[in-house]
N, C-alpha and C positions, 0 to 999 in steps of 0.2 A: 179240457181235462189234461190233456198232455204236457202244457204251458203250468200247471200245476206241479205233474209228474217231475221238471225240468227244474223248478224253483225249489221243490220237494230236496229233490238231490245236492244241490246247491246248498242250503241252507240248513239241511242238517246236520253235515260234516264241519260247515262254521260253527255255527251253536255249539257245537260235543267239544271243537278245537278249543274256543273261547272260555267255555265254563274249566276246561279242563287248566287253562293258562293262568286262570284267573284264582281255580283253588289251588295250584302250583306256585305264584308267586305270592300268594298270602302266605302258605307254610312255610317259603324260605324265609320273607319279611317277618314271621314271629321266630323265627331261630335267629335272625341275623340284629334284634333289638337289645341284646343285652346277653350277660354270660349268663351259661345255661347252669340251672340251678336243679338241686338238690329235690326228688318229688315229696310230697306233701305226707303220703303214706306209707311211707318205708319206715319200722319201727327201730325206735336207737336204742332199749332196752327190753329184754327178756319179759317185763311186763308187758308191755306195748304188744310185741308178737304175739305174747298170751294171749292178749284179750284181742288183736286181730282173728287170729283163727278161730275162739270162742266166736266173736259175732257173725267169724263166714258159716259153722257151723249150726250157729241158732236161728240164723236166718234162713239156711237148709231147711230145717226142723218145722221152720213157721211156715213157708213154702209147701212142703209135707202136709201140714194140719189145714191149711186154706184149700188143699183141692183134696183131703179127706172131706171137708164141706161140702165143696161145690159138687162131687161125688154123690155125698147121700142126699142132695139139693134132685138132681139128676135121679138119683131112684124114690126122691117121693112123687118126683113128678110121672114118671112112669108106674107107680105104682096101680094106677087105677082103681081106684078102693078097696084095693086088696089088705087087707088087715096086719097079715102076718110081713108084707115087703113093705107097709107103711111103719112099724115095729122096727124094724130091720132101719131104712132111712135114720125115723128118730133117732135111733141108739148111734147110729153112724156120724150124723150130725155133733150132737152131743157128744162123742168122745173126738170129735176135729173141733170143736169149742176148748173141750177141758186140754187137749194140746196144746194150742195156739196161746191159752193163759198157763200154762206152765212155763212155754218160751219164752213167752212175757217176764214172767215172773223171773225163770233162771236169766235170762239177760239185765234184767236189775238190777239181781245178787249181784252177777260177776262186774258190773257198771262200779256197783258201790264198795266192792272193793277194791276196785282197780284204783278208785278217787281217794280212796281213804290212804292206798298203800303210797299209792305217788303223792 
């Protein structure tokens, strides 16, 4: 057990060195392949930004309406056939439904006009 204890120490400090050299000379090797470019998600027009912040926002929104779900998912199950918190559930469900299709929906709108304007 001790001869384990001995190996133990030894070879954990390699492993941790190694991984650590290994993800350290790939991230210079992809800076050092070529000039550094321009990222992919930086908007070059006042549309672009628009509809960036609309989609951070309606995916907020839809985020929002999926754990209003999962929510009244969680008080039907605890409901225990109780009538009036199984009521409650439904209705909670159903209005984290009709959210989640209006985010839908308003991220479409703002989609098909971003395509039409550009």
């Amino acid at each position: 057990m001790k001869t384990l204890k001995k190996i133990g120490k030894i070879v954990a400090p390699l492993v941790l060195v190694s991984i650590f050299a290994l993800t350290t000379g790939v991230a210079l090797a992809a800076n050092a392949w070529g000039p550094p470019t321009q990222p992919t998600n930086v908007p070059n027009n006042l549309a672009s930004a628009i509809l960036n912040v609309t989609n951070w926002i309606l995916g907020f929104i839809g985020l929002i309406a999926v754990l209003i779900i999962i929510w009244g998912g969680v008080l039907y199950l605890t409901a225990a056939g109780n009538e009036d918190q199984t009521a409650t559930a439904k209705k909670t469900i159903t209005w984290g439904i009709m959210g989640l299709v209006i985010a839908g929906l308003a991220y479409a709108i703002v989609y098909v006009i971003y395509t039409v304007w550009i």
